[in-house]
PDB file with one MODEL, atoms N, CA, C and O in Angstrom:
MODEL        1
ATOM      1  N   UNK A   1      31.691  66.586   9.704  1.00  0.00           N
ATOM      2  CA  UNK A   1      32.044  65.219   9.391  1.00  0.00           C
ATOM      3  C   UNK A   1      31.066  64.686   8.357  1.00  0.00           C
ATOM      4  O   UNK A   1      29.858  64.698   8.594  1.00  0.00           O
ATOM      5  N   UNK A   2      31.558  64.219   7.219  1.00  0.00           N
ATOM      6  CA  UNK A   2      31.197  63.713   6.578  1.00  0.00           C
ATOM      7  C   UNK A   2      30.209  62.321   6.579  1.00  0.00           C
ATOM      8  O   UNK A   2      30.831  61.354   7.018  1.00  0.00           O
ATOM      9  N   UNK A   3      28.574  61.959   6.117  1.00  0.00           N
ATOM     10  CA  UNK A   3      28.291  60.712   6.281  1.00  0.00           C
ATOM     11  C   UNK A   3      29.078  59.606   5.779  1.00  0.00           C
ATOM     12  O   UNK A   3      30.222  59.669   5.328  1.00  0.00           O
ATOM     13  N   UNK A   4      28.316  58.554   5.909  1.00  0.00           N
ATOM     14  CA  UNK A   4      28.593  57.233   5.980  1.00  0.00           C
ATOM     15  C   UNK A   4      28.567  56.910   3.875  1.00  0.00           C
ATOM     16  O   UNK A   4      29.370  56.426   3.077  1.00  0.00           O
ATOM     17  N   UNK A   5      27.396  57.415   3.791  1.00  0.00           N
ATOM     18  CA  UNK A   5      27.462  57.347   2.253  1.00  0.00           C
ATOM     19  C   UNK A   5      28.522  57.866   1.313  1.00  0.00           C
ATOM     20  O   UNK A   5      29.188  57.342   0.421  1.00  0.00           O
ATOM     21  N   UNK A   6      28.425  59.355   1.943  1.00  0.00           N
ATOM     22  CA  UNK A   6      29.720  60.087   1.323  1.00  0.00           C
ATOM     23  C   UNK A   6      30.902  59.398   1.005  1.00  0.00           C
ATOM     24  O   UNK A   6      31.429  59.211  -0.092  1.00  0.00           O
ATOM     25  N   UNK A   7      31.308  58.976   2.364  1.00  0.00           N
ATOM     26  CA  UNK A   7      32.459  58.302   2.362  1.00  0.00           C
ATOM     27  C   UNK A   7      32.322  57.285   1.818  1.00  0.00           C
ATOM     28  O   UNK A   7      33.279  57.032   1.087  1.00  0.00           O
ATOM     29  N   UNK A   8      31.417  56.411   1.825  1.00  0.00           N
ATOM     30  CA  UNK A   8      31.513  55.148   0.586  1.00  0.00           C
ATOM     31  C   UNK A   8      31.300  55.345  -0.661  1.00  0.00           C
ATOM     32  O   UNK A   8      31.739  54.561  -1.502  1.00  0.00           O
ATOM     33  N   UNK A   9      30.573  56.449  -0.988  1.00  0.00           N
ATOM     34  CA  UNK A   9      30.958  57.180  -2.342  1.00  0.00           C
ATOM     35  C   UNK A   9      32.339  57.209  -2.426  1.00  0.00           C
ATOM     36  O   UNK A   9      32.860  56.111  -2.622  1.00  0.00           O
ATOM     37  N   UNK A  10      33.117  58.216  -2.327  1.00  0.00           N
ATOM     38  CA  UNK A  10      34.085  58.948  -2.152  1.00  0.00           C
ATOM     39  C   UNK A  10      35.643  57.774  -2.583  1.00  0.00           C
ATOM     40  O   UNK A  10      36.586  57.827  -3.374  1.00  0.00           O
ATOM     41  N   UNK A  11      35.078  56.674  -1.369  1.00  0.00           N
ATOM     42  CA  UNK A  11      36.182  56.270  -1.609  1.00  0.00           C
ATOM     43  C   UNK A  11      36.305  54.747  -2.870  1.00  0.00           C
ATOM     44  O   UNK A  11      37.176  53.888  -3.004  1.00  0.00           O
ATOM     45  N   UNK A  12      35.043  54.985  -3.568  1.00  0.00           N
ATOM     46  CA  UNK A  12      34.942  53.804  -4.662  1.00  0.00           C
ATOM     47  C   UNK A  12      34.914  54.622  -5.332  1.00  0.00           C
ATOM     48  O   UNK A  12      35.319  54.094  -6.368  1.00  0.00           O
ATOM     49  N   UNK A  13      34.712  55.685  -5.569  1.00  0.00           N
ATOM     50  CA  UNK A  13      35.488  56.626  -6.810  1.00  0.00           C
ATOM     51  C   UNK A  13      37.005  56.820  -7.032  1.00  0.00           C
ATOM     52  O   UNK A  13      37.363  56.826  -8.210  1.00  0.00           O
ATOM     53  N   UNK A  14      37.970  56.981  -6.065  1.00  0.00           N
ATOM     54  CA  UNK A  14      39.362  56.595  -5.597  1.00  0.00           C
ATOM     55  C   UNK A  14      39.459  55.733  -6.303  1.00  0.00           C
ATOM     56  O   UNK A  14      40.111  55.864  -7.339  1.00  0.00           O
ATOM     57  N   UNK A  15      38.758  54.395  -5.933  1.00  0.00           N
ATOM     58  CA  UNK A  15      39.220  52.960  -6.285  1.00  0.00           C
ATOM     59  C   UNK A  15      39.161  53.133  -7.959  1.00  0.00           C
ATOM     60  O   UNK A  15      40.111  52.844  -8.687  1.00  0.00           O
ATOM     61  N   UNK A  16      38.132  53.552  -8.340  1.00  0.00           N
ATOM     62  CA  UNK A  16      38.177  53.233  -9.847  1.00  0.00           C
ATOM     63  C   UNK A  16      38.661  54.110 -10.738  1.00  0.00           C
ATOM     64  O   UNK A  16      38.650  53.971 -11.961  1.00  0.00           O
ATOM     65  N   UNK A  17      39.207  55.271  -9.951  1.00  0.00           N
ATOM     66  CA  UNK A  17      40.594  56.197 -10.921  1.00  0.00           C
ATOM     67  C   UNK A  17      41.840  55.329 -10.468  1.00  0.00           C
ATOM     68  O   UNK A  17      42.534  54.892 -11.387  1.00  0.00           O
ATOM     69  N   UNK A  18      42.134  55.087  -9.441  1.00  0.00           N
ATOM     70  CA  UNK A  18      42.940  53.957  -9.482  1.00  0.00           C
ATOM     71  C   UNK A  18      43.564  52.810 -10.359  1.00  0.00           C
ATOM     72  O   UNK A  18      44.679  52.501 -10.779  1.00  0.00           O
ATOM     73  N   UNK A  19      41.782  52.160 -10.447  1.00  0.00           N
ATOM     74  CA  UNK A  19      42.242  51.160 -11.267  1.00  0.00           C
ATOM     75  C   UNK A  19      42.376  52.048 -12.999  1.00  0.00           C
ATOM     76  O   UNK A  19      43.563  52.020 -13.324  1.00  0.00           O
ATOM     77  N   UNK A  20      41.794  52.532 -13.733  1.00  0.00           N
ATOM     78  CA  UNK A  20      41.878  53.375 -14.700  1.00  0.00           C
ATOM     79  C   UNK A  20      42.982  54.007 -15.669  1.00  0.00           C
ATOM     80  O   UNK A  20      43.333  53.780 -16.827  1.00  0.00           O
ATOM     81  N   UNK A  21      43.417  55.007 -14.555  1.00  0.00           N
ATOM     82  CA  UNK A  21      44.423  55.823 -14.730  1.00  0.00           C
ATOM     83  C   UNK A  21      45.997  54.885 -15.356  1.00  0.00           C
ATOM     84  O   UNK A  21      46.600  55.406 -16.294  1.00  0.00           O
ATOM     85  N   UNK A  22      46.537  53.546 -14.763  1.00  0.00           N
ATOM     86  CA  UNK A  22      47.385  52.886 -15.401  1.00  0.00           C
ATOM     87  C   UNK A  22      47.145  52.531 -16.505  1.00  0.00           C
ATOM     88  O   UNK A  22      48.202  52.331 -17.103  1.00  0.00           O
ATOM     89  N   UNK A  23      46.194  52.322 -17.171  1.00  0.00           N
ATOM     90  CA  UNK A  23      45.362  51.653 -18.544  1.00  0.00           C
ATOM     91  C   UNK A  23      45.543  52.540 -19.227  1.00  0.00           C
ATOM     92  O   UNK A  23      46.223  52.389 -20.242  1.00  0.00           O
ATOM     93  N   UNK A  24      45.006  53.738 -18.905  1.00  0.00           N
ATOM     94  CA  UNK A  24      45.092  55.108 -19.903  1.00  0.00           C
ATOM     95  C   UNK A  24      46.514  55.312 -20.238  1.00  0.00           C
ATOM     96  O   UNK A  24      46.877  55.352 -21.414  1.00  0.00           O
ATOM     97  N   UNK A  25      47.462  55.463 -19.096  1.00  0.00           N
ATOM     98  CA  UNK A  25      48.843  55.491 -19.258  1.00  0.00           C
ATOM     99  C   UNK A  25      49.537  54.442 -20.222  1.00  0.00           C
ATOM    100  O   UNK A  25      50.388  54.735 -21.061  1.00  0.00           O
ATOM    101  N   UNK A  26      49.019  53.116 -19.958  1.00  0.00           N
ATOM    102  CA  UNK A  26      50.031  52.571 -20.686  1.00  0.00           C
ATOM    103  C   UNK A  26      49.370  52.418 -22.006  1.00  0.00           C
ATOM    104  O   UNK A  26      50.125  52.361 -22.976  1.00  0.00           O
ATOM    105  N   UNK A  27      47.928  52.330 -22.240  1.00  0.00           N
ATOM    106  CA  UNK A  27      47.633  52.806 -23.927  1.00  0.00           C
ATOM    107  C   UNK A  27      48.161  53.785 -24.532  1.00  0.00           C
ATOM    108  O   UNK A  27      48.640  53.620 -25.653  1.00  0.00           O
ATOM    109  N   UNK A  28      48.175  54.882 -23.969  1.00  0.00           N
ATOM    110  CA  UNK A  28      48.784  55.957 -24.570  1.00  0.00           C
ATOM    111  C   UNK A  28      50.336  56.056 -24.765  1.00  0.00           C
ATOM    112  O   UNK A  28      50.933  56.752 -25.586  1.00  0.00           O
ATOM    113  N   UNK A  29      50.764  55.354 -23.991  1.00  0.00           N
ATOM    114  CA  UNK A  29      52.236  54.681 -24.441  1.00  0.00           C
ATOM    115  C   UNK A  29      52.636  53.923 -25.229  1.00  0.00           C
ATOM    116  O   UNK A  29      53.682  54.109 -25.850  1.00  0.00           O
ATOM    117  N   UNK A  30      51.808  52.802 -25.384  1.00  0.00           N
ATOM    118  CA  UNK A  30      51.270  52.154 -26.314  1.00  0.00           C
ATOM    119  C   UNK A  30      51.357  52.790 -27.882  1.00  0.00           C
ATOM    120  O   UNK A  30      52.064  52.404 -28.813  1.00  0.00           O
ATOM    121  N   UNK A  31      50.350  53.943 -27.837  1.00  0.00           N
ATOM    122  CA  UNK A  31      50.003  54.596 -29.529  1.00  0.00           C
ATOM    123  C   UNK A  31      50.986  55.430 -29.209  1.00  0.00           C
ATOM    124  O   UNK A  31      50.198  56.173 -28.625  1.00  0.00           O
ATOM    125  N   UNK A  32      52.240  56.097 -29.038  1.00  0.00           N
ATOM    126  CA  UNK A  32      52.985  56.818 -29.658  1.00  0.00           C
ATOM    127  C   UNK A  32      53.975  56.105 -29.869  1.00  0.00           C
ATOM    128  O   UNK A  32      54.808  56.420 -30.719  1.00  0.00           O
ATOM    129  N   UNK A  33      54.090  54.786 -28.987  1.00  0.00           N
ATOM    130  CA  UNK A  33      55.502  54.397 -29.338  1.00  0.00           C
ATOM    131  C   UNK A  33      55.261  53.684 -30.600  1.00  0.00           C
ATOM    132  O   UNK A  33      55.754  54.197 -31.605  1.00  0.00           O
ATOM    133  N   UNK A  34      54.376  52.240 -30.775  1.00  0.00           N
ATOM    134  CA  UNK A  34      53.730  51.776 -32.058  1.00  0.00           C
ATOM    135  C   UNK A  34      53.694  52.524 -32.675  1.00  0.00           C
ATOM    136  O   UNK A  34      53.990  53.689 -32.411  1.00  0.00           O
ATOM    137  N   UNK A  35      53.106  51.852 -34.272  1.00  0.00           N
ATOM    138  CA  UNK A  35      52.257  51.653 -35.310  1.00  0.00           C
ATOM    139  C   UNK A  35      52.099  50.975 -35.866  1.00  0.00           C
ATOM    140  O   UNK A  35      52.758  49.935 -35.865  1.00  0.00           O
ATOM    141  N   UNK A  36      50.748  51.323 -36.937  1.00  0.00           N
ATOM    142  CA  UNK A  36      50.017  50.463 -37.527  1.00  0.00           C
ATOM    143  C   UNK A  36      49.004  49.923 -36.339  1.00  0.00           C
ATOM    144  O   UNK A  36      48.621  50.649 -35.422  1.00  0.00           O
ATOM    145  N   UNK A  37      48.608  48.454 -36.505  1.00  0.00           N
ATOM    146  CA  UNK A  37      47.495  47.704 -35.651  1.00  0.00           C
ATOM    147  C   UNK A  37      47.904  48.346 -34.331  1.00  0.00           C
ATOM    148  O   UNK A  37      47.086  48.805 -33.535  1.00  0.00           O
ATOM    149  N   UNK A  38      49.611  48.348 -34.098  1.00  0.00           N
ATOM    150  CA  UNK A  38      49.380  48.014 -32.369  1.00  0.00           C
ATOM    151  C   UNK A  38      49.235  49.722 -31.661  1.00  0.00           C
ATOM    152  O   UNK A  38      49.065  49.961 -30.466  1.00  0.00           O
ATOM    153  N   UNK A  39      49.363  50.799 -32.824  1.00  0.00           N
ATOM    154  CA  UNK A  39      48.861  51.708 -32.605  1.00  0.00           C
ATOM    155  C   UNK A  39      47.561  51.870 -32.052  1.00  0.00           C
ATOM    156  O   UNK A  39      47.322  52.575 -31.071  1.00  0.00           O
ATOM    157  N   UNK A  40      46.779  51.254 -32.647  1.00  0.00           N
ATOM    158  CA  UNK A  40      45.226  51.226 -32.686  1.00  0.00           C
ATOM    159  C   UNK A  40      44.667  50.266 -31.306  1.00  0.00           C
ATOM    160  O   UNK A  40      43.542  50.269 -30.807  1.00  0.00           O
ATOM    161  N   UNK A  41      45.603  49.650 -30.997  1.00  0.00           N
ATOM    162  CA  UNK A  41      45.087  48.752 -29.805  1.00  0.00           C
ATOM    163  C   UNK A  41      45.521  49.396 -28.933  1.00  0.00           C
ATOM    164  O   UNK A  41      44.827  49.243 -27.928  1.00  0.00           O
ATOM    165  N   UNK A  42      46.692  50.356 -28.712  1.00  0.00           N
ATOM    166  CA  UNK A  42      46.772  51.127 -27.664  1.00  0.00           C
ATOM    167  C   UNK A  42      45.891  52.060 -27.233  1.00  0.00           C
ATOM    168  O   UNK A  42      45.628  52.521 -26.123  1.00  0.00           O
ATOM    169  N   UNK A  43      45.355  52.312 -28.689  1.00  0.00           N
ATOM    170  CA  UNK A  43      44.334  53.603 -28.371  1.00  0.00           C
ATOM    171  C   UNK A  43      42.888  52.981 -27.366  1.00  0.00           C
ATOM    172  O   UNK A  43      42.221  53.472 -26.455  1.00  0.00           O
ATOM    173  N   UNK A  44      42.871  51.817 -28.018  1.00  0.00           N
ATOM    174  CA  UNK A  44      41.499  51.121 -27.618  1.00  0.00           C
ATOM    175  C   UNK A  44      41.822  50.678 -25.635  1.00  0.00           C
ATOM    176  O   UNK A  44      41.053  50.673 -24.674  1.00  0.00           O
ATOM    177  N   UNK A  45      43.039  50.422 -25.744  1.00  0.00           N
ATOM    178  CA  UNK A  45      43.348  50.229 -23.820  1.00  0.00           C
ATOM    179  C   UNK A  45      43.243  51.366 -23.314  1.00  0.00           C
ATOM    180  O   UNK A  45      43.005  51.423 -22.108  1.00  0.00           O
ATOM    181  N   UNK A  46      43.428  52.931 -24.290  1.00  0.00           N
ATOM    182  CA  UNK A  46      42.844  54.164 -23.493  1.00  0.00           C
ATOM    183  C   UNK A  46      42.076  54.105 -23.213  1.00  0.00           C
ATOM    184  O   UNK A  46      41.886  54.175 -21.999  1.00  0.00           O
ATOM    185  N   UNK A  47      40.921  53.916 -24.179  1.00  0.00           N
ATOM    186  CA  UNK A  47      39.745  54.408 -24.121  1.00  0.00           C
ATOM    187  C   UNK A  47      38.720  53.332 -23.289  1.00  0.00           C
ATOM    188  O   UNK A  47      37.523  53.573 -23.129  1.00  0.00           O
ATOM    189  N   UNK A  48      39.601  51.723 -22.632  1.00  0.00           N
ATOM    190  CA  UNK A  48      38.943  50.862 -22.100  1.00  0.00           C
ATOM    191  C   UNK A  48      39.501  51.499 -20.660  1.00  0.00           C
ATOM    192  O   UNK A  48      38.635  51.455 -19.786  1.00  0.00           O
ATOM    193  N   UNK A  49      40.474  51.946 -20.333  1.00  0.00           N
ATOM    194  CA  UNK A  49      40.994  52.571 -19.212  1.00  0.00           C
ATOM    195  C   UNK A  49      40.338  53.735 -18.437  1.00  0.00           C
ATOM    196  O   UNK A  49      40.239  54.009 -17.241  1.00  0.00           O
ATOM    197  N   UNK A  50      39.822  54.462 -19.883  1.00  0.00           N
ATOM    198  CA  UNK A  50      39.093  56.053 -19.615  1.00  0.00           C
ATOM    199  C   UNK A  50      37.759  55.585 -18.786  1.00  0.00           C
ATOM    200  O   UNK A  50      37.252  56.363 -17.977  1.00  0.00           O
ATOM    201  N   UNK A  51      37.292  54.474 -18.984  1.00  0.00           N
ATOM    202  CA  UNK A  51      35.715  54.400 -18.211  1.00  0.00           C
ATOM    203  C   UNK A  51      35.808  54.403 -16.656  1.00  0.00           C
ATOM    204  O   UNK A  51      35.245  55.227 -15.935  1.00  0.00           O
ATOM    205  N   UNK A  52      36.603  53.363 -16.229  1.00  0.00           N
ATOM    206  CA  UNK A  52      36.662  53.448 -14.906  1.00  0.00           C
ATOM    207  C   UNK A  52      36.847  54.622 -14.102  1.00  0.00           C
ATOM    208  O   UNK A  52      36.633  54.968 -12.940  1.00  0.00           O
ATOM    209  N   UNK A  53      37.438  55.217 -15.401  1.00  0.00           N
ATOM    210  CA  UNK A  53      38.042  57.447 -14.914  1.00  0.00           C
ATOM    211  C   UNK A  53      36.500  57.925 -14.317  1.00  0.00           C
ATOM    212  O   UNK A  53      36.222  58.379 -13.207  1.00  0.00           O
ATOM    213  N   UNK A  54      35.379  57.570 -15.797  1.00  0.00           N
ATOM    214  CA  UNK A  54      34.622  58.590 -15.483  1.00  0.00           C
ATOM    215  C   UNK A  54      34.088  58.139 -14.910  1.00  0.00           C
ATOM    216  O   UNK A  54      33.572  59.064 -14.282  1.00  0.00           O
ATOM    217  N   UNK A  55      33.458  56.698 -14.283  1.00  0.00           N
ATOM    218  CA  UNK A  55      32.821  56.449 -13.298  1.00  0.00           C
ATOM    219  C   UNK A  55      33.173  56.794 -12.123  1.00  0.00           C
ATOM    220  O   UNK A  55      32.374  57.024 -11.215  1.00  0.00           O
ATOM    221  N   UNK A  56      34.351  56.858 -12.034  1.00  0.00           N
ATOM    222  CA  UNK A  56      35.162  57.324 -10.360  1.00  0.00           C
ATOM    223  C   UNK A  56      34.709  59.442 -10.040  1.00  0.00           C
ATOM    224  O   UNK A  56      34.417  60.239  -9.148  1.00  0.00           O
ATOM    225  N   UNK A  57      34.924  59.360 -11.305  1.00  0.00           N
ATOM    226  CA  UNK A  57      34.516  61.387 -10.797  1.00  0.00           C
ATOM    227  C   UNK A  57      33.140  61.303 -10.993  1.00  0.00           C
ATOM    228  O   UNK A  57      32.474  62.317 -10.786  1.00  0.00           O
ATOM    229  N   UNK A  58      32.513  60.125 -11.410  1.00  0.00           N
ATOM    230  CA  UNK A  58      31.046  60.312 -11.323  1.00  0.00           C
ATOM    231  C   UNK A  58      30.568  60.549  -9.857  1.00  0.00           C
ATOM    232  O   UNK A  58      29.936  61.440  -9.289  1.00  0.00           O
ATOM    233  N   UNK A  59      31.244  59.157  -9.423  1.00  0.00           N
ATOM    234  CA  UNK A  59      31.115  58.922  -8.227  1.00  0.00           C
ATOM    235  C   UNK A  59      31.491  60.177  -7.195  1.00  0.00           C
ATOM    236  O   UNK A  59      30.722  60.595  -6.329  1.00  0.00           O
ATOM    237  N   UNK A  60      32.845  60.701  -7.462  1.00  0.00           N
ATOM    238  CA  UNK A  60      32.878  61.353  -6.525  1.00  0.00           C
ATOM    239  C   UNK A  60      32.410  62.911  -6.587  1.00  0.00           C
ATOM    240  O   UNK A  60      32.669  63.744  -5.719  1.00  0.00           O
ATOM    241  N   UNK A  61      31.731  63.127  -7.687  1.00  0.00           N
ATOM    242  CA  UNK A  61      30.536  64.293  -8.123  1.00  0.00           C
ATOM    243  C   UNK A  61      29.588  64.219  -6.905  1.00  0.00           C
ATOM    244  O   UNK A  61      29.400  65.086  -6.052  1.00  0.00           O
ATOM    245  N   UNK A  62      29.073  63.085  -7.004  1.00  0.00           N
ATOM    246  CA  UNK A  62      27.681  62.509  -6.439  1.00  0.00           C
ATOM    247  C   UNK A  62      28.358  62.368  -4.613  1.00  0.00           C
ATOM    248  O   UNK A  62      27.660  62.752  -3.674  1.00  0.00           O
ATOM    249  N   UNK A  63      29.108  62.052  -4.497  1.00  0.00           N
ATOM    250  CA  UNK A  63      29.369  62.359  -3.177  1.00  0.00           C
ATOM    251  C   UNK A  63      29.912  63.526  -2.847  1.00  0.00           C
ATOM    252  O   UNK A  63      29.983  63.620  -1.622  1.00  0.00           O
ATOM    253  N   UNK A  64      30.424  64.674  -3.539  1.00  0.00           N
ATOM    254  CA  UNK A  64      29.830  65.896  -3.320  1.00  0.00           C
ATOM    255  C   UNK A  64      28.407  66.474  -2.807  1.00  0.00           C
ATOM    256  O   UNK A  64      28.120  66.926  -1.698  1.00  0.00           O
ATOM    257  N   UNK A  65      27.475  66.290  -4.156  1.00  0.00           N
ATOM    258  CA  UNK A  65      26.234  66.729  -4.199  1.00  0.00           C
ATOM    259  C   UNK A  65      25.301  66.123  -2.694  1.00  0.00           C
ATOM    260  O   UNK A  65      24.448  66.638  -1.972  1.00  0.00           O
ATOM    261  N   UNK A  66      25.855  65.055  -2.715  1.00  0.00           N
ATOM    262  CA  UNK A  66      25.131  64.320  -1.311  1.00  0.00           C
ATOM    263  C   UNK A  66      25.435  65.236   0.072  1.00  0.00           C
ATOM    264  O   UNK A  66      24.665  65.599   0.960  1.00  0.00           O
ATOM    265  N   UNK A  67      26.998  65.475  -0.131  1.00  0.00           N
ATOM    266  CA  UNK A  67      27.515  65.890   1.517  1.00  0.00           C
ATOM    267  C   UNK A  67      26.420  67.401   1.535  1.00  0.00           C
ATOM    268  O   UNK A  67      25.740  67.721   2.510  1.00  0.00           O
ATOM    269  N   UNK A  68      26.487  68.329  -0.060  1.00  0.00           N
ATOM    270  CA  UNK A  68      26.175  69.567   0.101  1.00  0.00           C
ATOM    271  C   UNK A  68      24.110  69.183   0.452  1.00  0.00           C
ATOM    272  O   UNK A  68      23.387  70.060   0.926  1.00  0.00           O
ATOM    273  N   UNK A  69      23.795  68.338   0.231  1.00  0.00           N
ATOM    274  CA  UNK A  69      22.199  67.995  -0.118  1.00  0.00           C
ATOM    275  C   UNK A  69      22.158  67.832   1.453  1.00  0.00           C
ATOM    276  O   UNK A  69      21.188  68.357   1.999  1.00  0.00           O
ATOM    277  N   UNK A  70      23.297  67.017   2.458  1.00  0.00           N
ATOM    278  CA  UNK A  70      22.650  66.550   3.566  1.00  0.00           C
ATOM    279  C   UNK A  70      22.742  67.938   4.661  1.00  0.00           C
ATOM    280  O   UNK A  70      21.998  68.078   5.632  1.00  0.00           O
ATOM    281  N   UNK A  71      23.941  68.999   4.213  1.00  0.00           N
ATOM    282  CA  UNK A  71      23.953  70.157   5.090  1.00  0.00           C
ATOM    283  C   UNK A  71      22.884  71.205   4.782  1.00  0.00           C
ATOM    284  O   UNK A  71      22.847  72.371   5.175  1.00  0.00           O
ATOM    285  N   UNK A  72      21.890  70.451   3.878  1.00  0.00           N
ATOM    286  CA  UNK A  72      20.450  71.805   3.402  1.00  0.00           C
ATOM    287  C   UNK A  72      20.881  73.312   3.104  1.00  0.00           C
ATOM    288  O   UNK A  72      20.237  74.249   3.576  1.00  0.00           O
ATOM    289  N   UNK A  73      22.143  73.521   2.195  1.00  0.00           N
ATOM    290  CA  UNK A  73      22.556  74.479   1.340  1.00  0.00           C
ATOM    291  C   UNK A  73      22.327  74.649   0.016  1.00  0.00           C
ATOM    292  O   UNK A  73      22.771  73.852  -0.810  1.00  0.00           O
ATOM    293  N   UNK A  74      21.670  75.614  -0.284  1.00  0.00           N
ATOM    294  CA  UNK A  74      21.279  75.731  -1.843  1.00  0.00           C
ATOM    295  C   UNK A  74      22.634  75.319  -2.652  1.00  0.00           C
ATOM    296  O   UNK A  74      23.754  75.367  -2.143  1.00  0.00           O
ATOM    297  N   UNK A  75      22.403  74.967  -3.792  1.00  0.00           N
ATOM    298  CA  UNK A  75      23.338  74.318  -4.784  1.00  0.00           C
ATOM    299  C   UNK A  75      23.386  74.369  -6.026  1.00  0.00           C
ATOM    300  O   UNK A  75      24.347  74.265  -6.789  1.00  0.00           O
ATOM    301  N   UNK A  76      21.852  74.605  -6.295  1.00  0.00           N
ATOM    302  CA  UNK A  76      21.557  74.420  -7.749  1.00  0.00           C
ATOM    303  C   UNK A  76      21.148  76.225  -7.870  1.00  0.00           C
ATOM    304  O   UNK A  76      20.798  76.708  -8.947  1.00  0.00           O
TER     305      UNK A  76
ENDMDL
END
């Protein structure tokens, strides 16, 4: 069983591919269907969409590394 941290890691990484992942989608829907400016603003709702991505697999990297750190198994 997983700690207490893990799991609050774990599941605010969820949350912020969550929130993310629609942003990326609809920018990128955005730049193929456009052009010109509104091309370019789609691209920019990707790439405002993409952060919350990588903070969420940051997150849930790090609540990996934690669960494997708290069972005292080599890793590195």
């Amino acid at each position: 069983m997983s700690g207490r941290k893990e799991r609050k890691l774990a599941t605010s990484g969820g949350r912020f591919i969550a929130i993310g992942a629609p942003l990326v989608v609809v920018g990128i829907a955005l730049a193929i269907v456009l052009d010109g400016t509104a091309r370019g603003i789609g691209a920019a709702i990707a790439v405002l969409g993409a952060i919350p991505i990588v903070v969420g697999v940051t997150l849930l990297l790090s609540a990996g590394v934690e669960d494997r750190s708290r069972k005292e198994e080599p890793f590195a």
